[in-house]
N, C-alpha and C positions, 0 to 999 in steps of 0.2 A: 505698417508696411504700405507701399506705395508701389503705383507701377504707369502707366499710360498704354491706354488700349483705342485698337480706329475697329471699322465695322469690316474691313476685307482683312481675311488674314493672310492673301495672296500677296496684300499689296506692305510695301515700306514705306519706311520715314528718309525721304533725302535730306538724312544732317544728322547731326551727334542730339537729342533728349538728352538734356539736362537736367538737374534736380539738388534746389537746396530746401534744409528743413530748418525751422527756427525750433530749440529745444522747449520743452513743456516746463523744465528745471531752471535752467541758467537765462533762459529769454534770447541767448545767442543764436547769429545763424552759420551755419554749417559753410565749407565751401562748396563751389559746383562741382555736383558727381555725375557721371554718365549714367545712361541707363539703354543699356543694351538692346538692341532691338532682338526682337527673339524669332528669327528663320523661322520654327518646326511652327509655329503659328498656322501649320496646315491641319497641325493635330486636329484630330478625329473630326475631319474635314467630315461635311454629311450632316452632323449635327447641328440642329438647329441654333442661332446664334452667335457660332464659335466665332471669337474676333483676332486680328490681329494685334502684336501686346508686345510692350517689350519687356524684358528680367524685371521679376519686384526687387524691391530695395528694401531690408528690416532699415529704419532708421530710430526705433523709440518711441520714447512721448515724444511728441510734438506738436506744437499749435500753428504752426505755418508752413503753408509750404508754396514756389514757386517754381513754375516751367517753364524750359526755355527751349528753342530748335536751335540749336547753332551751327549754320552751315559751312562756315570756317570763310565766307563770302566768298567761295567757291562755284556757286551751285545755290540759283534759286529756290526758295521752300517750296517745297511739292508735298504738299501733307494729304495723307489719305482720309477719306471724310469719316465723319465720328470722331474726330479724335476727342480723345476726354482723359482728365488725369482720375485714376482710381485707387483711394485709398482703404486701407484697411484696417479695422480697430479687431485684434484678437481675443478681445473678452479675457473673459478668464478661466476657462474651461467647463467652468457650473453650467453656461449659458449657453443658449445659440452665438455664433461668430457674427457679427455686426455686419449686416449687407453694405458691400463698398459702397462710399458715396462718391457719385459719378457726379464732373463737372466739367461744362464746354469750354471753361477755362480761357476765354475769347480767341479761340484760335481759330483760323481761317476753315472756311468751309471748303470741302473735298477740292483738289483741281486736277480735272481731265488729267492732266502729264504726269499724275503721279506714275512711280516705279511700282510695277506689277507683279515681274519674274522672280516668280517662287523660289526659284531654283541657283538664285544667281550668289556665288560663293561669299562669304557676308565677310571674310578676314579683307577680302581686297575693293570695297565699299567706302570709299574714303570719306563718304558721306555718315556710315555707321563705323566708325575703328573699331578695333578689337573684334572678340565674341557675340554674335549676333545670337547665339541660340542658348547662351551660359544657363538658363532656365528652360527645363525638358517641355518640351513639346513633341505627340506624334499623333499618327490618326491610328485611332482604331480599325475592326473591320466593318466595313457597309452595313449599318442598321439598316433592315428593310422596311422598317416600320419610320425613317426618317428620310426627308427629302434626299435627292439624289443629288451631288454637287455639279455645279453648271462648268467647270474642270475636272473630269476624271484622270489626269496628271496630276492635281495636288493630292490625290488618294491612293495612299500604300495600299495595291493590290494585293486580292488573296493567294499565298503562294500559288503552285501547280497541284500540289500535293492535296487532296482532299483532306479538311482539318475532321478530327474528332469529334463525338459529340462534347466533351468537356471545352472545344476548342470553340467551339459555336456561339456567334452572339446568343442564341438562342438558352445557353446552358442553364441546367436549372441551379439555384442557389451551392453555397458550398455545405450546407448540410445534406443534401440528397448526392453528393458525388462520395466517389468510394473514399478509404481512407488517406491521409495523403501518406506518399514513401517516406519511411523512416532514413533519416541520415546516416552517414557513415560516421561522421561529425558531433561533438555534442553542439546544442542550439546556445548561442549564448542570450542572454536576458536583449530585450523586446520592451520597451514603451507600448503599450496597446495602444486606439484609436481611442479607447477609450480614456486610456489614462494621457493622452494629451489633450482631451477634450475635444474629441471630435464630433459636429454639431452633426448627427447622421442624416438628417431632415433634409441638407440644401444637397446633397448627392443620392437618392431616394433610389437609383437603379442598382438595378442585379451587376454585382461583378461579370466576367469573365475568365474563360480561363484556357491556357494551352498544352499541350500535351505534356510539354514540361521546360525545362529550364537545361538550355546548351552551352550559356556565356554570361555572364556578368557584366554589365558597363558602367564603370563609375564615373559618378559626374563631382560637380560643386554648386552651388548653386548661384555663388555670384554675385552675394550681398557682402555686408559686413563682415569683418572679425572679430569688432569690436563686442558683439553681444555677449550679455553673461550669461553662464550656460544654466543661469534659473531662469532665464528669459526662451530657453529652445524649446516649450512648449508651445508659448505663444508665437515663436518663431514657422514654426509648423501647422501651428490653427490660419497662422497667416497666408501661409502658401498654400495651404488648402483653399482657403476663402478666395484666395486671388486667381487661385487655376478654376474653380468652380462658378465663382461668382463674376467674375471680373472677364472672362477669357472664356468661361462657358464652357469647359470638359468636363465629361460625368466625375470627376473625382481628380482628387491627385495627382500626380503622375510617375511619380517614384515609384515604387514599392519598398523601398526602406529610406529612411537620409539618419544621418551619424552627423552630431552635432561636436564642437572642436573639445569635449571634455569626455567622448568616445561614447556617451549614451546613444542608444539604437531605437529608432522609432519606426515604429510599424507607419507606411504608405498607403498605398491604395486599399481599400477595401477587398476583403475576399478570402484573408484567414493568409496569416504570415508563413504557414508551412505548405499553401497552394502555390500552384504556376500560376498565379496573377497575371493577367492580362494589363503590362502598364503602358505608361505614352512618355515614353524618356529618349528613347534614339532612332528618329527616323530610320525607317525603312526595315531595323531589324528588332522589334517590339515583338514578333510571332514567337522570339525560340531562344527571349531575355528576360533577366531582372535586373531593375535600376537602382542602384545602390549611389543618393547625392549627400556629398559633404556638405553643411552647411555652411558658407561661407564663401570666401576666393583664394583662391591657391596659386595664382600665376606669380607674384614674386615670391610669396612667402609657403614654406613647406609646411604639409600639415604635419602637427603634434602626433605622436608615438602612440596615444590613445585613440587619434581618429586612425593611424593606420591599423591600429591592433583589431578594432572593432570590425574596419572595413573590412581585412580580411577574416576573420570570425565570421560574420554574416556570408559571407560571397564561399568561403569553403563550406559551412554547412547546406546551405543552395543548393552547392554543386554535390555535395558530396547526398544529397535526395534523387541524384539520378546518376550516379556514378562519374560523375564529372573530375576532373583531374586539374586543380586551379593553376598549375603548374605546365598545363596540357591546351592544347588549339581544336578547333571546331571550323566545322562548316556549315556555314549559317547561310538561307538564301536569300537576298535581297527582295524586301516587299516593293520597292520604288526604283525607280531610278534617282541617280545622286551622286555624290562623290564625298571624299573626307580630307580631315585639313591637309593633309599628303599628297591631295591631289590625285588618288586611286579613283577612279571610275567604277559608280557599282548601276548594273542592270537588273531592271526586276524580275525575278525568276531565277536568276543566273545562283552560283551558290560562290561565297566567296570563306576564305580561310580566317578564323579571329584566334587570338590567344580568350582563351576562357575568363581570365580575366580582363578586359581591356577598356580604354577609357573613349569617352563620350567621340574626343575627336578620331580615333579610327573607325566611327562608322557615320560622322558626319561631318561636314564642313567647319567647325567651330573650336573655340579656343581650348573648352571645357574638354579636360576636367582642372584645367590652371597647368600651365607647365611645371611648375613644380610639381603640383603633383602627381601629374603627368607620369614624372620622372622617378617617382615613390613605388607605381606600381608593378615592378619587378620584384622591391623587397616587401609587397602586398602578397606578392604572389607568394615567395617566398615563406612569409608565413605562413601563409594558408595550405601549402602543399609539404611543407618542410622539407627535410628534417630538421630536428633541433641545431641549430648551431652555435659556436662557441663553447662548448659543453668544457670541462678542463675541472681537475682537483684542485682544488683553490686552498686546502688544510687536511691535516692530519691530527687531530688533537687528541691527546694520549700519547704522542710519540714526538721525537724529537728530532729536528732534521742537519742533517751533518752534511754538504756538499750536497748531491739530487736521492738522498737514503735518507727514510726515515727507517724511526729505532723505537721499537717499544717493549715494554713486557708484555704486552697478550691483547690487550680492551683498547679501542683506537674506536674514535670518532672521524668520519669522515663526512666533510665539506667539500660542496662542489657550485658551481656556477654555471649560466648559461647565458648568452645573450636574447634565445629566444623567448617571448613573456610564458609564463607559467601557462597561463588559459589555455597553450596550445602541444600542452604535453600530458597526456597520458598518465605516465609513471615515469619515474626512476630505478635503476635497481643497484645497488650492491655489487660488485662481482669482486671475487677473490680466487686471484689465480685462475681464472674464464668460468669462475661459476658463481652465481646468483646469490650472495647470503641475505640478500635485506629486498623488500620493494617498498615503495615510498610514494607516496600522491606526488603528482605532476608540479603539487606546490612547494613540496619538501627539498632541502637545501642540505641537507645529512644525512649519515645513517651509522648504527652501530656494527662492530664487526667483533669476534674476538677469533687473536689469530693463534694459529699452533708456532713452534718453535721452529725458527728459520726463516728464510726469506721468501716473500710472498709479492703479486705485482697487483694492484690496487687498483681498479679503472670501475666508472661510471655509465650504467648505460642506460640512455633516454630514448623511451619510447613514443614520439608525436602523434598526436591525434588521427594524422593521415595513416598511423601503420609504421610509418616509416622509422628504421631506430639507426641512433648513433651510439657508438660508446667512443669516451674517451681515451687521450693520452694516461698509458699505464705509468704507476707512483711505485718506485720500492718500497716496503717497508718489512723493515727487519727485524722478528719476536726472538729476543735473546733475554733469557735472565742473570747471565754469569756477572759477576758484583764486581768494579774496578778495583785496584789493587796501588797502594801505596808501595811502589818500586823503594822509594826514600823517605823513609819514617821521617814526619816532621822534627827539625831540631832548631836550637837558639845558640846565636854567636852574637858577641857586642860588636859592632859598628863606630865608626868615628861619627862626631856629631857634640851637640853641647849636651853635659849633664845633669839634670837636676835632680833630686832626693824624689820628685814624683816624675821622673820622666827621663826614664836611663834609656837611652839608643842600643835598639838591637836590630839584627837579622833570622826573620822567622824561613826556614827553607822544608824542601818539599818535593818530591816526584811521583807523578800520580799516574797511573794507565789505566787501559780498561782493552779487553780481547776486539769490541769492537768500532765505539766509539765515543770519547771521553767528552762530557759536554762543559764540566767547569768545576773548581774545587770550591772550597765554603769553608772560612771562618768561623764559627759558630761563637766562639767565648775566648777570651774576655769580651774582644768586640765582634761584629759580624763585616765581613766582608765576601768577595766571590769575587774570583778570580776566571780567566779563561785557563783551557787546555793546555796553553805550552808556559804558562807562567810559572813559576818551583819557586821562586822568594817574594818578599814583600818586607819592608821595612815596617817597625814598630816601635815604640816604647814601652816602658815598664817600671813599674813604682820600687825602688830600691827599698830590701828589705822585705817584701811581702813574696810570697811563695805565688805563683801566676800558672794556670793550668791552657795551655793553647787547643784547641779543642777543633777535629780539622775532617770535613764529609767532601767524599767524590763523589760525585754524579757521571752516571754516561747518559747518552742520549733515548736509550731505552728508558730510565728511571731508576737501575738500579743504583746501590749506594755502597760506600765502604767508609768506614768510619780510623780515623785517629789519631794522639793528643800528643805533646809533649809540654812537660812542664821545667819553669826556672823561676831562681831567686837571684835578683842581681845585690850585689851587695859592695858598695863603696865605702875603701879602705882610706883615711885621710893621710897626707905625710906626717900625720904626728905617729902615727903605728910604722911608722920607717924605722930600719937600724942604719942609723946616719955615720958615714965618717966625713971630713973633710969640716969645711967650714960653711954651716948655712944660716941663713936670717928667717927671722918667724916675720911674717906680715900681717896685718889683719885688714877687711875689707868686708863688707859685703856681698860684694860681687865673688868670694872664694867658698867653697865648699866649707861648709862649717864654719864661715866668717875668716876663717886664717887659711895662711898658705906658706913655704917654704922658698925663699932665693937665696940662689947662688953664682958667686964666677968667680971660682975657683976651681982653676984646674983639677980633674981625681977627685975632688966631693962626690960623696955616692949615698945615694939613699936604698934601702934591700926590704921584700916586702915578700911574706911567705904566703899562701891561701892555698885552699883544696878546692878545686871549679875547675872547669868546661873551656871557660873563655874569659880573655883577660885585657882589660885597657888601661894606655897608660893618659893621664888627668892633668894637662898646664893650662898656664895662662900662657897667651901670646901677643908679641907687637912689631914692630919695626925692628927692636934690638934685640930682641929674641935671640937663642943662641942654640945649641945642640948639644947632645947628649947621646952618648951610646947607651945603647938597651943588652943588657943581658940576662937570657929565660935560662935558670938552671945551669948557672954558670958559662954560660955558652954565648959569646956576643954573637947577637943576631940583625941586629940594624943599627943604625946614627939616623939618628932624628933628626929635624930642623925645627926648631918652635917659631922662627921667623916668619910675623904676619904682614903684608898690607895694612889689614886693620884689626886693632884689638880684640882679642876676645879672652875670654874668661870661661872655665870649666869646661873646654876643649878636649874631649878625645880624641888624642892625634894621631896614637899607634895604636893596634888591637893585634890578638894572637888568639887563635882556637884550636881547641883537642877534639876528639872524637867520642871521651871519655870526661868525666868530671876526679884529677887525681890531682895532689899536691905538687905545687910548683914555687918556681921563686921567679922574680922580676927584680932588676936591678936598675937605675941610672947612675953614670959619669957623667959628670959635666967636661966638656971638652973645652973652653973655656975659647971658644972662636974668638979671634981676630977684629977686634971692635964691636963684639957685640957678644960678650962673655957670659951676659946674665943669662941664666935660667930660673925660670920661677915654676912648681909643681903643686898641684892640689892632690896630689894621690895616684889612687889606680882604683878600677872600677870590675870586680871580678863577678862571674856567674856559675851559681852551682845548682 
């Protein structure tokens, strides 16, 4: 980490700080980055030392690095004296943090004309662009035991209000102060100081501390994105070293920062569940905690895990002194000052904040990134809730017909939410407006079993604040009464080609059910399923073999009803014909049994008796194909046409079905048409 610090913290840099680094990896150098001048550089003004600095930069390994002023040849360099570039090596947590090594960098020595005014709004600086204070800076209150600053304007006065003993520079440690208040909130996990390796030694004094915590202000802090978040501890030993060492404040200045992979790190010293006394936002630090993202946020928005954390920490905060993150305060201005908005704040005066609110409504400065800026409404949102999105996402055990579910009794219910788990309580159950199930805040279902009849189905979430939502109510309807076969399944032959393993039928069917039929089922010879308003389906069937149809309804509840119909198709060849007229035997392969029978003769009739259900009559057909009257039972019933477009062979071209399986007769005439006399027959195909 890297930064550039002068010896006035009153004073600025007139011109853009530059900064590129050569990598320790690739030997590459970087392009030129800015580096923000940092306004609050009045922080804990009094203290001996304290310099003016601008934003550190994490940039990695690195073995090079150079600085540049660039005044856009606008505007001659006016550098305030000391300047020096300071960098920072983070160790690695076992050890002390590596004292910056400061260097004059050959930059010109102090001159008279630099820019002085503390106070002068740093976005419209055309000499600094952007965020001048993206890195917290404030003063503390007036150590008596420290020199007195020769500006008592750059020093946040002490309200009007007489502070607390806890609020006292003077406080004693945070193990001799009372308990701290328990949350309304639970606390979510915390990095210690120690667990990022905080070197306790180069910050040696006593916290502070205020009577408590009125508002949250989130910042960014205005480096990279690029770091990896195995890299945010060093990220943070970094900013420690550089506000302490580099810049010379008793410690930190955050009191938490949230790294972009949502881990939570404990800030300034003094016990993560105290009013910490930090130096993050000018002028209102007496009756705050600073809560910075690591990184920058102005074009790009932070990831769902830095929001979830940032509000996690900032509701538990608030919710240690009844705070409402959702809710506005009145905070009184330690300074005079103003914010990027251009609001005027006086010191003393009390001015109105949202509980949660970001760096730039209590200072002149860019921070906390407009985007994320913009984030902190659905920040807030979390943190005060209530659950949103909440909605039954399934019903499983039961089956959904239109907006009804259907089950016999036992149903699983699934539900979703869009707000993260961490910030719910419970879930419960309810059936018909009463509670059957509760559930962890992380749980996703619940079991129910219903009584018979209809019932409305909703979820309700309880968030961390208290606050509950229930869901859009689901029907669901416990019926057990069993669908019912309106039309027992039966079998009728079809027209189509037929083979000795493959005789064309019609399997049919009518299925209901009292409430809601979900699909029928095939089960044997083969399996199929069908939907609700389907009653046939086309099949075949091996001639001669006895075939059992085997048939389940389903409704949407689960119940079932079960059943079969069975047939034997059986193909009669025209040699089992009582023939008159004049006919020709053929033979082929392509014929039923290798032979078949033609004729074109007028009145030739072939007669064929069987006992069955349903009955087809069996030709060959072509171009010259001809016709033939049909008669069932003596009774002429149709004139056929055997006339094809194209050829075919063992063609069922008529069929006829009963209701019953009883003996019948099937007759053809050949009609002996008009240039196309021939008829040729392979049989008939009946089913009993």
């Amino acid at each position: 980490m890297l930064g550039v610090t002068w010896t006035d913290p009153a004073a600025r840099v007139a011109g853009a700080v530059e900064v590129r680094t050569k990598s320790a990896t690739s030997g590459n150098w970087t392009s030129w980055v800015p580096l923000e001048t940092d306004m609050d550089g009045r922080t804990e003004t009094g203290r001996s030392g304290v310099r003016g600095s601008t934003e550190p930069r994490w940039v990695g390994p690195s073995n090079g690095v150079e600085v540049r002023i660039n005044a856009g040849g606008k505007v001659s360099a006016k550098l305030p004296g000391g300047l020096r570039l300071d960098t920072v090596d983070p160790g690695r947590g076992s050890s002390p943090a590596a004292e910056p090594a400061a260097f004059a960098a050959d930059l010109p020595a102090e001159d008279p004309t630099a820019t002085t005014d503390p106070s002068a709004p740093v976005p419209s600086d055309p000499a600094a662009p952007g965020d001048g204070t993206e890195t917290p800076a404030e003063p503390t209150p007036t150590d008596p035991a420290s020199p007195t600053p020769s500006d008592p304007a750059t020093q946040e006065p002490t309200p009007p209000a007489s502070p607390s003993p806890s609020a006292s520079p003077s406080s004693s440690p945070a193990e001799t102060l009372p308990p701290a208040p328990p949350s309304t909130v639970p606390k979510p996990p915390i990095v210690s100081r120690a667990g990022w390796g905080a070197d306790e030694s180069i910050s040696p004094e006593a916290p502070e501390y205020l009577d408590g915590v009125k508002a949250v202000f989130v910042h960014h802090t205005a480096g990279s994105n690029t770091y990896s978040c195995a890299d945010s501890a060093a990220v943070v030993r970094s900013l420690y070293a550089y506000h302490v060492q580099s810049e010379h404040w008793k410690d930190i200045g955050y009191n938490f920062l949230v790294d972009k992979c949502g881990t939570v790190f404990e800030g300034r010293k003094g016990g993560v569940d105290r009013p910490v006394f930090g130096a993050h936002t000018y002028g209102f630090n007496r009756e705050s905690a600073g809560i910075a993202v690591i990184g920058t946020y102005t074009d790009a928005a932070a990831p769902s895990a830095v929001t979830t954390s940032v509000a996690r920490i900032a509701a538990w905060k608030l919710g240690q002194y009844k705070g409402d993150p959702a809710g506005s305060t009145m905070l009184t201005a330690g300074a005079n000052g103003n914010n990027y908005f251009g609001k005027a704040f006086t010191a003393g005066t009390k001015y109105s904040f949202s509980q949660i609110s970001g760096h730039r409504d209590g200072f002149n400065t860019q921070c906390p990134g407009t985007k994320l800026y913009g984030q902190l409404k659905s920040i807030r949102d979390l943190a005060a809730g209530p659950v949103t999105g909440l909605a039954v996402k399934s019903v499983t055990g039961a089956g959904l017909s239109g907006t009804t579910y259907y089950t016999r009794s036992a149903v699983t219910v699934g539900w979703s939410a869009s707000t993260p788990s961490v910030f719910v309580s419970k879930y419960e159950l309810l059936v018909d407006g009463k509670s059957v199930a509760t559930t962890a805040g992380t749980a996703t279902s619940a079991p129910a079993t219903l009584a018979i009849g209809s019932h409305t189905i909703q979820v309700r979430a309880t968030h961390q604040s208290g606050k509950v939502t229930t869901s859009a109510a689901a029907t669901v309807v416990a019926e057990q009464t069993a669908p019912a076969f309106s039309t027992k399944p039966n079998l009728a032959l079809r027209t189509g080609t037929v083979n000795t393993t493959a005789v064309p039928l019609t399997l049919k069917w009518k299925a209901t059910d009292a409430a809601s039929l979900k699909e029928v089922r095939l089960t044997a010879p083969v399996a199929r399923t069908y939907g609700p308003t389907t009653t046939s389906a086309s099949h075949t069937a091996k001639s001669g073999a006895a075939t059992t149809w085997s048939m389940k309804a389903y409704d949407q509840a689960g119940n079932t009803a079960t059943a079969s119909v069975a047939g034997t198709p059986v193909i009669v060849q025209e040699s089992s014909a009582t023939k008159s007229g004049s006919w020709t035997s053929r033979s082929s392969s392509s014929y039923l049994g290798g032979k078949s029978y033609s004729s074109s003769s007028k009145g030739a009739a072939l007669s064929w008796t069987f006992t069955g259900r349903s009955v087809a009559l069996v030709t060959s057909r072509a171009t010259t194909s001809g016709q033939v009257y049909v008669y069932v039972d003596g009774v002429k019933v149709s004139t056929v046409d055997l006339k094809s477009s194209t050829t075919k062979y063992r063609d069922a071209l008529w069929t006829k079905s009963w209701s019953s399986s009883t003996k019948h007769s099937v007759k053809i005439v050949v009609v002996a048409t008009s240039g196309r006399p021939t008829v040729t027959t392979d049989g008939i195909v009946y089913l009993k």
